[in-house]
TORPA-4810 file (N, C-alpha, C, O; in nm, 3 decimals):
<nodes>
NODE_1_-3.609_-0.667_3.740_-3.696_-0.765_3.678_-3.761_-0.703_3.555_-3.822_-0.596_3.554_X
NODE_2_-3.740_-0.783_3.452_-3.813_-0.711_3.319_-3.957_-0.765_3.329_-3.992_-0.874_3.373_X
NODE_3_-4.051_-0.641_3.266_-4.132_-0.619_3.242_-4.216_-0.778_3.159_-4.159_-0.840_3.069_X
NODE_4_-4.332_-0.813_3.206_-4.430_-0.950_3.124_-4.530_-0.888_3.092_-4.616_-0.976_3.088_X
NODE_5_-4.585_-0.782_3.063_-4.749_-0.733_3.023_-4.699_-0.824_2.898_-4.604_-0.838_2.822_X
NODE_6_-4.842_-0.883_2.934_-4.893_-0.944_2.787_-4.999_-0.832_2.746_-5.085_-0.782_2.819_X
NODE_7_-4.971_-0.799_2.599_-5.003_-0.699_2.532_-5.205_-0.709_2.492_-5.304_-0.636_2.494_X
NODE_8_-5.170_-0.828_2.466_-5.282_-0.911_2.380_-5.394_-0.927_2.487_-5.512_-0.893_2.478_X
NODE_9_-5.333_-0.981_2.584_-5.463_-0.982_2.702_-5.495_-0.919_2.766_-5.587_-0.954_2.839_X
NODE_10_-5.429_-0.769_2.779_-5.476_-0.675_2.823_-5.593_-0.554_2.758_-5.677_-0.473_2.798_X
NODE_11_-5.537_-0.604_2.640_-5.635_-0.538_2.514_-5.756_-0.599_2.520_-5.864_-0.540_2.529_X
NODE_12_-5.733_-0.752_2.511_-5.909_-0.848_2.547_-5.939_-0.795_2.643_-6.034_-0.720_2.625_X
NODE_13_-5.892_-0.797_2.768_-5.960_-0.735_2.891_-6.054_-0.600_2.857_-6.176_-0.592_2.856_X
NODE_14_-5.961_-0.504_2.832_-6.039_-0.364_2.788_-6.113_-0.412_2.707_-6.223_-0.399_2.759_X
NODE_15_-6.132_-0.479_2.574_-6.250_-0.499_2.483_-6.374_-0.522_2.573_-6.468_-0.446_2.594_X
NODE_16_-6.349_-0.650_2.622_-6.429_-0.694_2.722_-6.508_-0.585_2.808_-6.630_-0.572_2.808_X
NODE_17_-6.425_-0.514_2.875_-6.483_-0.389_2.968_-6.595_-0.283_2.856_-6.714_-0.252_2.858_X
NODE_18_-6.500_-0.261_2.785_-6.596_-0.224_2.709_-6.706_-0.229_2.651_-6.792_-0.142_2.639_X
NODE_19_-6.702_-0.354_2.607_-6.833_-0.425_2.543_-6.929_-0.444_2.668_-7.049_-0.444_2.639_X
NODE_20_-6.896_-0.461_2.814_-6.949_-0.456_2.920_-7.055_-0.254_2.909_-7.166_-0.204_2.891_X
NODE_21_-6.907_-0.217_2.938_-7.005_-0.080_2.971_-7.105_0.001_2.912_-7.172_0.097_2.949_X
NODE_22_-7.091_-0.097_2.760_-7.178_-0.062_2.627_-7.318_-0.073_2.657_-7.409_0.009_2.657_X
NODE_23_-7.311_-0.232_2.691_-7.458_-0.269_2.740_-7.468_-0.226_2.871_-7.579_-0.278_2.882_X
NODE_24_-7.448_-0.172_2.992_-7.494_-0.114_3.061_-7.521_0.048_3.054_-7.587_0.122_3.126_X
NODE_25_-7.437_0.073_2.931_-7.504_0.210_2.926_-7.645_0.190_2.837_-7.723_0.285_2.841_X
NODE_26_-7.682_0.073_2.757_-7.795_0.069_2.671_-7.924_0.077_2.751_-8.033_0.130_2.730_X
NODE_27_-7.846_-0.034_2.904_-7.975_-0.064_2.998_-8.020_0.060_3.059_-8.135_0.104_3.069_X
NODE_28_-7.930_0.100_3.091_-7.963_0.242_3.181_-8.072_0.343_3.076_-8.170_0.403_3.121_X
NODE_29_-8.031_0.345_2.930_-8.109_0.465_2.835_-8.283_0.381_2.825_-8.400_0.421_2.823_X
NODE_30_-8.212_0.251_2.820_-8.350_0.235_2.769_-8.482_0.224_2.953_-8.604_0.229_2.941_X
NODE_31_-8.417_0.212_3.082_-8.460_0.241_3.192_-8.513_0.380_3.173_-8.635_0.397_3.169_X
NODE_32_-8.446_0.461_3.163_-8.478_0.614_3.174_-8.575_0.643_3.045_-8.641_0.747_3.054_X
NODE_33_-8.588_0.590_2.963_-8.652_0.620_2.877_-8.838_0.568_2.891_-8.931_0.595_2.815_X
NODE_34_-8.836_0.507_2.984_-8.943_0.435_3.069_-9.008_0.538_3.123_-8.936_0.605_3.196_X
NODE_35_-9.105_0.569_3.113_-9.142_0.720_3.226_-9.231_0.671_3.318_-9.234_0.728_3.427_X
NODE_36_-9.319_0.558_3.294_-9.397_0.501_3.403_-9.499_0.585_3.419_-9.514_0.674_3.335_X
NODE_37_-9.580_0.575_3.519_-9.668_0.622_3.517_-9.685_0.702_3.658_-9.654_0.644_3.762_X
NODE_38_-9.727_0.816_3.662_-9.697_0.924_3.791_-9.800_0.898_3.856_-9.897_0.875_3.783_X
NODE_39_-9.829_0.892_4.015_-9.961_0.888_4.053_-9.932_1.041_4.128_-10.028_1.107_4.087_X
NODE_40_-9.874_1.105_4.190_-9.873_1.190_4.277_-9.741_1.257_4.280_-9.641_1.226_4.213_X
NODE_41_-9.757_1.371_4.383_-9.584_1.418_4.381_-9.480_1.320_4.390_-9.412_1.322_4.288_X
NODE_42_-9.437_1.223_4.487_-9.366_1.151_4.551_-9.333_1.094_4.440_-9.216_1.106_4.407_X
NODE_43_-9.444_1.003_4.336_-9.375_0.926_4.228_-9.350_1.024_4.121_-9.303_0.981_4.016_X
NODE_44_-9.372_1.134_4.131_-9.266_1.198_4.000_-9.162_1.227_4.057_-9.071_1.197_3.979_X
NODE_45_-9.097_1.295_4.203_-8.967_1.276_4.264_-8.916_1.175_4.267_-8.797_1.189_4.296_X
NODE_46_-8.952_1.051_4.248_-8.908_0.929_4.279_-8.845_0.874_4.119_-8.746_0.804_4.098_X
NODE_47_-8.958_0.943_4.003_-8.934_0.936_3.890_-8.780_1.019_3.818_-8.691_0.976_3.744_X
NODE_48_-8.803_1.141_3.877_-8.708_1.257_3.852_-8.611_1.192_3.885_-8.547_1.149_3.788_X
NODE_49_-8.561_1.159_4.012_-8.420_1.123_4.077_-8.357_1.028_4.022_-8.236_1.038_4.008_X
NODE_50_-8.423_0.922_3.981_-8.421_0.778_3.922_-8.344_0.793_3.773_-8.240_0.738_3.736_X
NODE_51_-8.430_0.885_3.702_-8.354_0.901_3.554_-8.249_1.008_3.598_-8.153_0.994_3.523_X
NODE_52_-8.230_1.092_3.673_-8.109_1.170_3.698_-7.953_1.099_3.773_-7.838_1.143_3.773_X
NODE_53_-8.011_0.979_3.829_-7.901_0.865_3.845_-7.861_0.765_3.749_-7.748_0.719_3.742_X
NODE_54_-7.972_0.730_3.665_-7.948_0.657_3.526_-7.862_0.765_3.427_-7.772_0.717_3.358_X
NODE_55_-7.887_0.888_3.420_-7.792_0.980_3.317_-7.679_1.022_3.364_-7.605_1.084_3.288_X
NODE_56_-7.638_0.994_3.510_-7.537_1.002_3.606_-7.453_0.879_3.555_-7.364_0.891_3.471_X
NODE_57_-7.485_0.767_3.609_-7.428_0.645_3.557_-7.371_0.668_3.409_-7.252_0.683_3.380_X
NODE_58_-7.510_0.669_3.295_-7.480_0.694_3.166_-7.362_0.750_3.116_-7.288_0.703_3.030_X
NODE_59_-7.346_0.898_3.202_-7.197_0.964_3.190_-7.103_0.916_3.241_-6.992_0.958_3.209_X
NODE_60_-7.117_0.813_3.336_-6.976_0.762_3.391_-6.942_0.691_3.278_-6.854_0.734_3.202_X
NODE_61_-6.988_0.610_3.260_-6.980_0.461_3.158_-6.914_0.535_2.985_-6.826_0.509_2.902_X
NODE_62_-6.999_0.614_3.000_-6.920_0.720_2.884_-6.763_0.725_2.871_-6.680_0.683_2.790_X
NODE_63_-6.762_0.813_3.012_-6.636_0.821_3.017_-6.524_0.758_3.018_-6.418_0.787_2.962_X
NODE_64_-6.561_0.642_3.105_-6.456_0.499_3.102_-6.482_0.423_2.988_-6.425_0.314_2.981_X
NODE_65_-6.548_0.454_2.905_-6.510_0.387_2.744_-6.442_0.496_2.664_-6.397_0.470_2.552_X
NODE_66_-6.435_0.607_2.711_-6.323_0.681_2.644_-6.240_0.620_2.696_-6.196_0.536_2.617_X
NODE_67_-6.170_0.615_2.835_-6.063_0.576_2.905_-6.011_0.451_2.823_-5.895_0.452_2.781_X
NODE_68_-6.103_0.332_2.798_-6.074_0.231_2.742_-6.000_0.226_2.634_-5.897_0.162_2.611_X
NODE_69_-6.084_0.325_2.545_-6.044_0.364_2.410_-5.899_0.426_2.390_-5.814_0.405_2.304_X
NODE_70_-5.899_0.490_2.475_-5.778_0.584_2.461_-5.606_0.474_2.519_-5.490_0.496_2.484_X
NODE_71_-5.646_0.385_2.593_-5.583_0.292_2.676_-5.564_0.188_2.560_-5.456_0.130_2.567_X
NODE_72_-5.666_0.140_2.424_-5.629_0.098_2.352_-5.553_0.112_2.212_-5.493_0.043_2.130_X
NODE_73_-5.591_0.244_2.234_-5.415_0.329_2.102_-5.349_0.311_2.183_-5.265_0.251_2.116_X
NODE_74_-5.300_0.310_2.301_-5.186_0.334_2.338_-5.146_0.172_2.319_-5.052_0.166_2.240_X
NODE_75_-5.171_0.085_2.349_-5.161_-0.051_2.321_-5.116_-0.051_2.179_-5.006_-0.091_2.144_X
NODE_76_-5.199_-0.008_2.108_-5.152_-0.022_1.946_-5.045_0.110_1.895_-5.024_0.107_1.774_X
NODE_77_-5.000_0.182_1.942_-4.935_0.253_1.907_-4.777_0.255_1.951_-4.682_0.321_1.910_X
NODE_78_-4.796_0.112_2.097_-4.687_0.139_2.127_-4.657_0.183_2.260_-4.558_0.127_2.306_X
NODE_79_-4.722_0.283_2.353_-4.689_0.400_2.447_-4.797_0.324_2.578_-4.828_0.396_2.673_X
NODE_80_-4.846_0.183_2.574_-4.891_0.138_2.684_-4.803_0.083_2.778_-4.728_-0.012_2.754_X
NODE_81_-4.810_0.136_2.873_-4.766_0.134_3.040_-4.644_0.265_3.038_-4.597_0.291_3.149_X
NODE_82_-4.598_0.341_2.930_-4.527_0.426_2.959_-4.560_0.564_3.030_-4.668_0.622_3.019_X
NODE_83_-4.494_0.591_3.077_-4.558_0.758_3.160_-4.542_0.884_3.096_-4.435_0.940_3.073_X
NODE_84_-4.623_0.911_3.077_-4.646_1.044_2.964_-4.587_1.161_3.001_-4.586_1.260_2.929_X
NODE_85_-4.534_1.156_3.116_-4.461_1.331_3.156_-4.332_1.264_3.168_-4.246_1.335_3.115_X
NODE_86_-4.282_1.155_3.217_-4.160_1.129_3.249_-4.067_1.026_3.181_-3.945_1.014_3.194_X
NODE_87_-4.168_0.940_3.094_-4.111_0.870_3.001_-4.084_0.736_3.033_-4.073_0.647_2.948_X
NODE_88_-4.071_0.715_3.193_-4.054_0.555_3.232_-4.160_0.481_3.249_-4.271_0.532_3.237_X
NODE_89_-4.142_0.304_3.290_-4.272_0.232_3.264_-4.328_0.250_3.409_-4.271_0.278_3.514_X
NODE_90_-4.457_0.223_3.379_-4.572_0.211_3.485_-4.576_0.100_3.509_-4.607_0.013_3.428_X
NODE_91_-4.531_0.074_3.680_-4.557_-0.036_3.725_-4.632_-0.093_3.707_-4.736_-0.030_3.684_X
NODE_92_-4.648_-0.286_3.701_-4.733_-0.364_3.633_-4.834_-0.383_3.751_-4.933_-0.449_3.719_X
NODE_93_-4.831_-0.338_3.883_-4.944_-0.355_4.009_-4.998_-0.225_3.974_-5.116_-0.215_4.009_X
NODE_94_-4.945_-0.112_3.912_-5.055_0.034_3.880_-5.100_-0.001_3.773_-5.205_0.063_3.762_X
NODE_95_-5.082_-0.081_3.661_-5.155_-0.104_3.505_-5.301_-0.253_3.600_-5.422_-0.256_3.582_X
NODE_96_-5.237_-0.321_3.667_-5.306_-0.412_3.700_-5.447_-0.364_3.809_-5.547_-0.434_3.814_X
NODE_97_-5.436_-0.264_3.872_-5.514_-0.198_3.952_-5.585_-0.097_3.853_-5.694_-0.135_3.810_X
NODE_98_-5.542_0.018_3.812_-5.563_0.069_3.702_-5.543_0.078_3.557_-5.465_0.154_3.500_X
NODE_99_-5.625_-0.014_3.500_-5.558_0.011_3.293_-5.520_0.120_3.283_-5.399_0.143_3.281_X
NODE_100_-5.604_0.208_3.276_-5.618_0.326_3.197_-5.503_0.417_3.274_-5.513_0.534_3.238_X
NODE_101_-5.406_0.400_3.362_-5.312_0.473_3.392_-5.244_0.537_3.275_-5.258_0.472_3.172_X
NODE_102_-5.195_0.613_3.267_-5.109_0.702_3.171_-4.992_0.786_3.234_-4.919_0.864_3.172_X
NODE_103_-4.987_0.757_3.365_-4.831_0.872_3.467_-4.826_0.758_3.542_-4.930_0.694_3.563_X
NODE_104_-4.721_0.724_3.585_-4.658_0.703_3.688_-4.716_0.722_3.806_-4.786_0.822_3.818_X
NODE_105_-4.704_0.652_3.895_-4.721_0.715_4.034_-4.679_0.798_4.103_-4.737_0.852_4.198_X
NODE_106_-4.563_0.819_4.060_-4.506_0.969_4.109_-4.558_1.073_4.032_-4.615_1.163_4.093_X
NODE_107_-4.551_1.080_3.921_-4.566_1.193_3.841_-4.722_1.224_3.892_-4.756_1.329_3.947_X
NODE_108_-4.800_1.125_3.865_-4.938_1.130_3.942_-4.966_1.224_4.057_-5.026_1.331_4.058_X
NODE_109_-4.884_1.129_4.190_-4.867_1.228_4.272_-4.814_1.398_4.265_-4.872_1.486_4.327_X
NODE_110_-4.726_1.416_4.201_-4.668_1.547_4.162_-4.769_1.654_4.086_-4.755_1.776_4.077_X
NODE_111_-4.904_1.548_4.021_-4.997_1.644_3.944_-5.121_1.658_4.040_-5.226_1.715_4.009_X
NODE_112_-5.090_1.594_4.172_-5.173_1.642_4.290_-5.331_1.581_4.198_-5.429_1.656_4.209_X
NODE_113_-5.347_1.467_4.124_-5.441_1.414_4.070_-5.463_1.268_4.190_-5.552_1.186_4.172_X
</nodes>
């Protein structure tokens, strides 16, 4: 069965995600950037932990807009759904579960990732 990725709507999708994780990384900076007001130990631990899960988050969201990014050259360049060590396509239930795939599922497996 040949391959149907539509090219175009997979790219909206990632935009979309993106433009998503943008503003939740804005919400999170501008949360943490809140310091509130401490009454005692408990609310500065409570304070501490709080912005150390907001800069936790922050870095995830980071990262999966690289992922995005990088998932969208490959779209424009050509090399989306192909597998980067082995050269064949990435099943359309591994692009559909995961965009940002770049190996195969085997090869995946084989990099013990």
């Amino acid at each position: 069965m040949k391959r149907t990725i539509n090219y175009a709507v997979v790219r909206e999708k990632l935009l979309q995600k993106k433009l998503e994780l943008q503003k939740n990384a804005l919400s999170r900076s501008e949360f943490s950037e809140d310091s509130g007001e401490v009454k005692d130990i408990a609310d500065e631990a409570y304070l501490l932990s709080s912005q150390k899960l907001q800069r936790a988050l922050g870095e995830t969201d980071f990262s999966e807009i690289k992922l995005v990014d990088e998932a969208i050259q490959r779209i424009d360049g050509g090399g989306y759904g192909i597998c980067a060590d082995c050269g064949g396509e990435i099943s359309e239930a591994r692009l559909d579960y995961y965009p940002y795939a770049i190996r195969c599922i085997v090869c995946q497996e084989a990099r013990g990732e």
